[in-house]
C-alpha positions as CSV (number, residue, x, y, z in Angstrom):
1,X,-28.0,20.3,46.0
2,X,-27.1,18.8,42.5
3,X,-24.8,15.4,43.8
4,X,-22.9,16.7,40.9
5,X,-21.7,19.8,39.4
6,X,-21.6,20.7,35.6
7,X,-17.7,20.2,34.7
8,X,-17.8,17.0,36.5
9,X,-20.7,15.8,35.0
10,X,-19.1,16.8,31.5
11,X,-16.0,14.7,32.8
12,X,-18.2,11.6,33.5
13,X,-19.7,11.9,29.9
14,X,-16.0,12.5,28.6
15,X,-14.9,9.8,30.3
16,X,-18.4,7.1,29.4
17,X,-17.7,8.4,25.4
18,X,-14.0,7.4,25.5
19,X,-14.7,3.9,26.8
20,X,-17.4,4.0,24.5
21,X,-15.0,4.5,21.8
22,X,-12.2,2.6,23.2
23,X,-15.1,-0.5,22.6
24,X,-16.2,0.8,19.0
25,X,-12.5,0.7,17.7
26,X,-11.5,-2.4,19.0
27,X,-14.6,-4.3,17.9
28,X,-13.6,-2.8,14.4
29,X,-10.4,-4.3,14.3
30,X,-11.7,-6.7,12.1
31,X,-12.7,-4.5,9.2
32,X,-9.9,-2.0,9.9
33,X,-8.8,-2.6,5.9
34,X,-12.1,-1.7,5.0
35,X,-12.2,1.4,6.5
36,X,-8.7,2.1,5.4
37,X,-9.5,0.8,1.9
38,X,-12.3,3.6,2.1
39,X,-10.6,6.7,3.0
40,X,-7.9,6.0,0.1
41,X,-10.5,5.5,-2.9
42,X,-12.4,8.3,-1.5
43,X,-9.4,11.0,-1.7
44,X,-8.3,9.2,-5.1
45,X,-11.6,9.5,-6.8
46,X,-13.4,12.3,-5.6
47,X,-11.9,14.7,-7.8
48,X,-13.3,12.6,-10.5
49,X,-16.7,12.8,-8.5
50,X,-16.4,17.1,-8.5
51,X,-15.9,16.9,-12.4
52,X,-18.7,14.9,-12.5
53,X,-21.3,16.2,-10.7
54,X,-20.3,20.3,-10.9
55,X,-18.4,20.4,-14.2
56,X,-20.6,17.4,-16.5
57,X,-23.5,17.8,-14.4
58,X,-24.0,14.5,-13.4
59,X,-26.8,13.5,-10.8
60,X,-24.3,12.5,-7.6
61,X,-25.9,8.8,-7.7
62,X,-24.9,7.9,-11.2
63,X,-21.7,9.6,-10.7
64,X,-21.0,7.6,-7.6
65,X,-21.9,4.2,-8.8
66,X,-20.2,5.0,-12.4
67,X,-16.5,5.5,-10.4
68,X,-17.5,2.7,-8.1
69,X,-18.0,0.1,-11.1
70,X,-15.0,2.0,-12.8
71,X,-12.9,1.2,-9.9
72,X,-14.2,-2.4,-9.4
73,X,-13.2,-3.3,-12.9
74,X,-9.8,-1.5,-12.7
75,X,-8.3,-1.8,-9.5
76,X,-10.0,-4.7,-7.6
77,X,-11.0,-7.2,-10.1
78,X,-7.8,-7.4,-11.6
79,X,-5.5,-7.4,-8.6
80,X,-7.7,-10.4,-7.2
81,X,-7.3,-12.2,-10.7
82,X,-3.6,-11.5,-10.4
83,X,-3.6,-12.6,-7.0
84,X,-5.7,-15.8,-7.7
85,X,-2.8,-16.3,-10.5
86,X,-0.1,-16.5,-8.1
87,X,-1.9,-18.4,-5.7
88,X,-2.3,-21.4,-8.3
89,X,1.3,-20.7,-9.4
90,X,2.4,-21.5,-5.9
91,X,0.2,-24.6,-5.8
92,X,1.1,-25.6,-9.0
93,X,5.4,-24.8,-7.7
94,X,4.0,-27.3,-4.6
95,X,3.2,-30.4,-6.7
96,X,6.9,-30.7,-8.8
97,X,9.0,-30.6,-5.8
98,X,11.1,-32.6,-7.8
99,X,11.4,-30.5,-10.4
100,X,12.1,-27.3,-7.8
101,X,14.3,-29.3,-6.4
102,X,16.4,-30.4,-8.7
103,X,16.7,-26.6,-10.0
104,X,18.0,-25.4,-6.7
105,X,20.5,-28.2,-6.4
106,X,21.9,-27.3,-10.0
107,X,22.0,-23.4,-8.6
108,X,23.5,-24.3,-5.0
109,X,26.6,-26.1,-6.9
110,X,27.0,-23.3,-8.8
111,X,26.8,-20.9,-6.0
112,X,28.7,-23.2,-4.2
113,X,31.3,-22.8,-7.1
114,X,31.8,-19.1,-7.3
115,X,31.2,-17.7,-4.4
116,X,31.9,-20.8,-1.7
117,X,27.6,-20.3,-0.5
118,X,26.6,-24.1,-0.3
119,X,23.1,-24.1,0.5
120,X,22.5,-19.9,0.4
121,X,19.6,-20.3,-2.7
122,X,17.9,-23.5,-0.7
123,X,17.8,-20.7,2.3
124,X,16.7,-18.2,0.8
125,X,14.1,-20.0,-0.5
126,X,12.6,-20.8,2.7
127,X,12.6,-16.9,3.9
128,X,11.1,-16.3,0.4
129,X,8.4,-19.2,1.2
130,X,7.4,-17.8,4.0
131,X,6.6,-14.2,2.8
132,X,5.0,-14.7,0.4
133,X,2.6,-17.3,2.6
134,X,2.1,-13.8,4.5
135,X,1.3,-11.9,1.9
136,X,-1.7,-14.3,0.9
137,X,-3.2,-16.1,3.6
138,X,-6.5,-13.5,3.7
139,X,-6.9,-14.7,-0.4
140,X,-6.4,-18.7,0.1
141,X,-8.3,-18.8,3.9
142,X,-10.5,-15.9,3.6
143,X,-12.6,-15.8,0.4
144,X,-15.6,-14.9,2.3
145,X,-13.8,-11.8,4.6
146,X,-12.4,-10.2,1.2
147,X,-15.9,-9.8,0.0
148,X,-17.0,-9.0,2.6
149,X,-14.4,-6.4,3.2
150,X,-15.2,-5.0,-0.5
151,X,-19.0,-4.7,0.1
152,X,-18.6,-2.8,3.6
153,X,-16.4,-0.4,1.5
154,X,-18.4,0.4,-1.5
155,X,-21.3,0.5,1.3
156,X,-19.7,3.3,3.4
157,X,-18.1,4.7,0.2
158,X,-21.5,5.5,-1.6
159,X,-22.5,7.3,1.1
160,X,-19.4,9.6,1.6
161,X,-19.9,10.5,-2.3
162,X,-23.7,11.0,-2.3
163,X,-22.8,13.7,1.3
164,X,-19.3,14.5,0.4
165,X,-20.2,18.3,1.5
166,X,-21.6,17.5,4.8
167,X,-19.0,14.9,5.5
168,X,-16.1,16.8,4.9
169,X,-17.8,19.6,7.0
170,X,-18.4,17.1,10.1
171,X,-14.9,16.3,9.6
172,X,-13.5,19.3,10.2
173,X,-15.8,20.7,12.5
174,X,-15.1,17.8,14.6
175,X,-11.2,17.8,13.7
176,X,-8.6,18.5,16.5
177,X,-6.7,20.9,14.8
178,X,-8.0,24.4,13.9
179,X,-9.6,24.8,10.3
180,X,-6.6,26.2,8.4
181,X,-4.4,23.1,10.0
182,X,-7.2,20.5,9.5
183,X,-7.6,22.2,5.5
184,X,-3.8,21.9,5.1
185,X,-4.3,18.0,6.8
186,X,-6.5,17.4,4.2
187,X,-4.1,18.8,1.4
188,X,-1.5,16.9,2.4
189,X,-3.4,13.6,3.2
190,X,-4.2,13.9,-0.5
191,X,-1.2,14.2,-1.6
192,X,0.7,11.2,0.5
193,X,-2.3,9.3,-0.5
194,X,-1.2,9.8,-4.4
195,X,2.3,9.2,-3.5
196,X,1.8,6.2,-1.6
197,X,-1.2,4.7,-3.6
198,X,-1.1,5.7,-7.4
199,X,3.2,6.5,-7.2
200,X,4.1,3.4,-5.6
201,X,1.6,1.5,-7.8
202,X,2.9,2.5,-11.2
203,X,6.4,2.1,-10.3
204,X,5.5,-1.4,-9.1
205,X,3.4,-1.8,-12.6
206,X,6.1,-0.6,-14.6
207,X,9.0,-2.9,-12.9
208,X,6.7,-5.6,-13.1
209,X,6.0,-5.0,-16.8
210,X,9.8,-4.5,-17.4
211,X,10.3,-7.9,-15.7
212,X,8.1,-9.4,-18.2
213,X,9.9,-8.0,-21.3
214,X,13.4,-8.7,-20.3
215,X,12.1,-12.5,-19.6
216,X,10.3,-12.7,-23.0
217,X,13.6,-11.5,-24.4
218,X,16.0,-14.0,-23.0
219,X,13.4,-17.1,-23.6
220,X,12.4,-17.4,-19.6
221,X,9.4,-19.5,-18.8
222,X,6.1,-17.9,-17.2
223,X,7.3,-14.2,-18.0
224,X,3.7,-12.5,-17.7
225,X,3.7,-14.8,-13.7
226,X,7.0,-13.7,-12.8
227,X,6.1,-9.8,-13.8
228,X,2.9,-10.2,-11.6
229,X,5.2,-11.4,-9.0
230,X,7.7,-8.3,-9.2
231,X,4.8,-6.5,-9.0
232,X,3.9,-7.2,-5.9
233,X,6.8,-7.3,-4.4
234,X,7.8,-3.6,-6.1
235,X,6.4,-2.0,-3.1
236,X,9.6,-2.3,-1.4
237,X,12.4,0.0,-2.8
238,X,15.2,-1.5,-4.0
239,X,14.7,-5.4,-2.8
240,X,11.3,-5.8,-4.7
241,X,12.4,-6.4,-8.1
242,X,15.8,-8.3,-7.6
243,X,14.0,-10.8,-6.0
244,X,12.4,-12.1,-8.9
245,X,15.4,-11.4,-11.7
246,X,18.7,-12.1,-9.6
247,X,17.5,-15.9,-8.8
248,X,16.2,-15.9,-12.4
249,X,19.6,-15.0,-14.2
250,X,21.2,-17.4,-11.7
251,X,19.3,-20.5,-13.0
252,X,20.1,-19.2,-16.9
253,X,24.3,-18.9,-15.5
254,X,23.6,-23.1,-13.3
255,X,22.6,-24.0,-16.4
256,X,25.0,-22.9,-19.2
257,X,23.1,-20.4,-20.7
258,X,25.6,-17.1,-20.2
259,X,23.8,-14.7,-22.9
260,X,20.1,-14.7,-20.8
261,X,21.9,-14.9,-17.6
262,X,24.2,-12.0,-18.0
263,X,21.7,-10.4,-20.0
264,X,18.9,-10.6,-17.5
265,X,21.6,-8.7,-14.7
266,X,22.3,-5.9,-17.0
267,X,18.5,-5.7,-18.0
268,X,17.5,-5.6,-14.3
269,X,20.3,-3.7,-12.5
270,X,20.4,-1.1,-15.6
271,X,16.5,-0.7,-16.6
272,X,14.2,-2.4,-13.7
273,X,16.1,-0.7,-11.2
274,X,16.6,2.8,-12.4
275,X,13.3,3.1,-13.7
276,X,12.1,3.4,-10.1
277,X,14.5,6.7,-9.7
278,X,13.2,7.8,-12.7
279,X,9.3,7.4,-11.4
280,X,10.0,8.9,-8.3
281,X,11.7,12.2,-9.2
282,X,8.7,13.1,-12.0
283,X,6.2,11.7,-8.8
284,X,8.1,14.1,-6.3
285,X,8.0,17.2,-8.7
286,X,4.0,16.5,-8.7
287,X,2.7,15.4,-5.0
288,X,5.6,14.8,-3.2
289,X,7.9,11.7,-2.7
290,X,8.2,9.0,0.3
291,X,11.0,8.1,1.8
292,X,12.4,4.8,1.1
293,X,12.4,3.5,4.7
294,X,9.5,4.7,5.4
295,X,8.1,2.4,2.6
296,X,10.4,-0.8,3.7
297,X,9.3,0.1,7.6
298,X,5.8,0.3,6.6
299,X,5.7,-2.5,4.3
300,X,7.2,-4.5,7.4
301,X,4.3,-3.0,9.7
302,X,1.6,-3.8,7.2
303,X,2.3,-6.8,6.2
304,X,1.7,-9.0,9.4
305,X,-2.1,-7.1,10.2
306,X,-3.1,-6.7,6.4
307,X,-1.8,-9.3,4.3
308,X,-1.3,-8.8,0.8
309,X,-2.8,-4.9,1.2
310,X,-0.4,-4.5,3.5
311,X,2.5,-3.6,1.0
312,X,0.0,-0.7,0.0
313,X,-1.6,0.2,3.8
314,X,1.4,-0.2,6.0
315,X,3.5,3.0,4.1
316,X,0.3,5.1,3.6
317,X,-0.1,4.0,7.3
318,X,2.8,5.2,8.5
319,X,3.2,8.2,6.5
320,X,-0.6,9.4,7.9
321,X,0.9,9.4,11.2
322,X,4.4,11.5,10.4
323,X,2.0,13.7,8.6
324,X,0.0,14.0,12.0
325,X,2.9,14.8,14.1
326,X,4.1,17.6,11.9
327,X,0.7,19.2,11.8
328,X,0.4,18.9,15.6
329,X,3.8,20.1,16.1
330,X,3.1,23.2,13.9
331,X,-0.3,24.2,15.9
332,X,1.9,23.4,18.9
333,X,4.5,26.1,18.3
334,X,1.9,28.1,16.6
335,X,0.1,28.5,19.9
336,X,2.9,28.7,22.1
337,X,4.2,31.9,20.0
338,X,0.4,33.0,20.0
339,X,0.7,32.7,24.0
340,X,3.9,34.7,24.2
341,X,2.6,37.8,21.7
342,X,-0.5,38.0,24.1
343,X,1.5,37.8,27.6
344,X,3.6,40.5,25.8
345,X,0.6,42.6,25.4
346,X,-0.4,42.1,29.3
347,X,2.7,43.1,30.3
């Protein structure tokens, strides 16, 4: 006699492959950005791959290493160039204290003036300080991780592209939904993926470059650094921008300057702001829009485990799961009423 029988010994080996798995995922905590990083450049560029390889005919290695080396010299090159920017900005912000000092005394007394806030720029300045520390600490202390986190994606990403057919088929053979819910997952991945990804990026590009403009126009200092910096901070609706312009026309009004004050307000709260409305409702009529707070909430979520990527990752995060709990709660009523039409036929 067998000491076990076969559903219990399937139970061990369910049980031995979720510890198993329990151990995998928590020992890849550590390049969980990676992987992310991954699955988003995969959905955004494998329709380039199809046209390549079926339409143009492309062998799938040059293909794959042509949109790799596209997308290093696009997207991550210049965003760590940018980033490296800011990062010496900072530093370079860090050795004039005087200077910054001095500037938020001149804008406390005027605050202090009009709207009775003594102190309220020096505090906000500290908050400010110590975001945007979070947003950079993996690029100042972690030079070695974020390439490191780049090769391990262009690693696993080369081989995704060279078996896209069989990996897409492993995935949803292996998915937990049925095949028409897991093909409709995949739709809709794609498409949060573009809103989230390449929709929240050009409205952050386009604020940013708006930023830049208004400053040139009304003689402000370090335009193209204060742009980059409303770029960034772009991924959250409605705060991202006035962050950078509001203390900005406040500094033009402390020190006498009314026309590039006022002017930098009406620029912003006319132009920067709406321009976001604008981007959204063409985005929405194309792939679907997000939801505000689930941006801000995601943003909030990200931020602390990613870094800098988190003002990306935390929204597409969050988003991947609401997407997850509709689809599950459409199989779920799906096979309840499935359940009921075949009891009906028993009966």
């Amino acid at each position: 006699m067998p000491v076990f029988n076969y559903k219990q010994r399937n139970n061990i080996v369910l049980i031995i492959l979720i510890i198993l798995g329990c151990f995998i995922l928590y020992s890849l905590r550590f390049i969980a950005g990676s992987l992310l990083s991954t699955v988003v450049t995969y959905t955004i560029l494998r329709p380039l791959y199809i046209h390549l390889t079926e339409e143009w005919r492309w062998s799938k290695t040059v293909a794959c290493i042509s949109l790799m080396l596209s997308s290093f010299l696009v997207i991550v090159l210049p965003f760590f160039i940018l980033s490296l920017m800011v990062i010496n900005k900072i530093a370079e912000f860090e050795r004039d204290q005087i200077k910054l000092k001095v500037m938020v005394a001149r804008i406390d007394d005027f605050l202090g003036a009009k709207l009775h806030q003594p102190d309220l720029l020096e505090n906000g300045i500290e908050r400010a300080t110590t975001y945007i520390s979070d947003l950079f600490p993996s690029i100042i202390g972690g030079a070695f991780s974020l390439v490191l986190g780049i090769a391990i994606m262009y690693f696993l990403l080369y081989f995704m592209f060279i078996h896209h057919e069989k990996f897409e088929a492993e995935a949803i053979k292996y998915s937990p939904f049925r095949e028409q819910n897991a093909l409709r997952f995949g739709e809709e991945l794609k498409n949060t993926t573009y809103s989230n990804v390449l929709g929240q990026g050009l409205i952050a590009v386009v604020q940013g470059a708006l930023v830049s403009i208004g400053f040139f126009m009304f003689g402000i200092r370090d335009a193209i650094f204060w742009g980059v910096i409303s770029t960034f901070l772009s991924f959250m609706p409605v705060l991202g921008a006035p962050i950078v312009f509001v203390p900005a026309a406040l500094i033009e009004l402390a020190n006498g300057d009314t026309t590039a004050g006022y002017g930098i307000l009406i620029w912003g709260f006319v132009l920067v702001i709406n321009i976001d409305n604008v981007i959204r409702f063409l985005i929405a009529k194309r792939v679907g829009n997000i939801h505000p707070i689930i941006t801000v909430v995601g943003v909030i979520i990200g931020i602390p485990v990613f870094g800098i990527m988190g003002l990306v990752f935390g929204p597409l995060l969050l988003s991947y799961f609401i997407l997850t709990v509709r689809i599950y709660e459409t199989s779920r009523l799906a096979t309840e009423q499935l359940e009921k039409i075949r009891a009906g036929d028993e009966e």
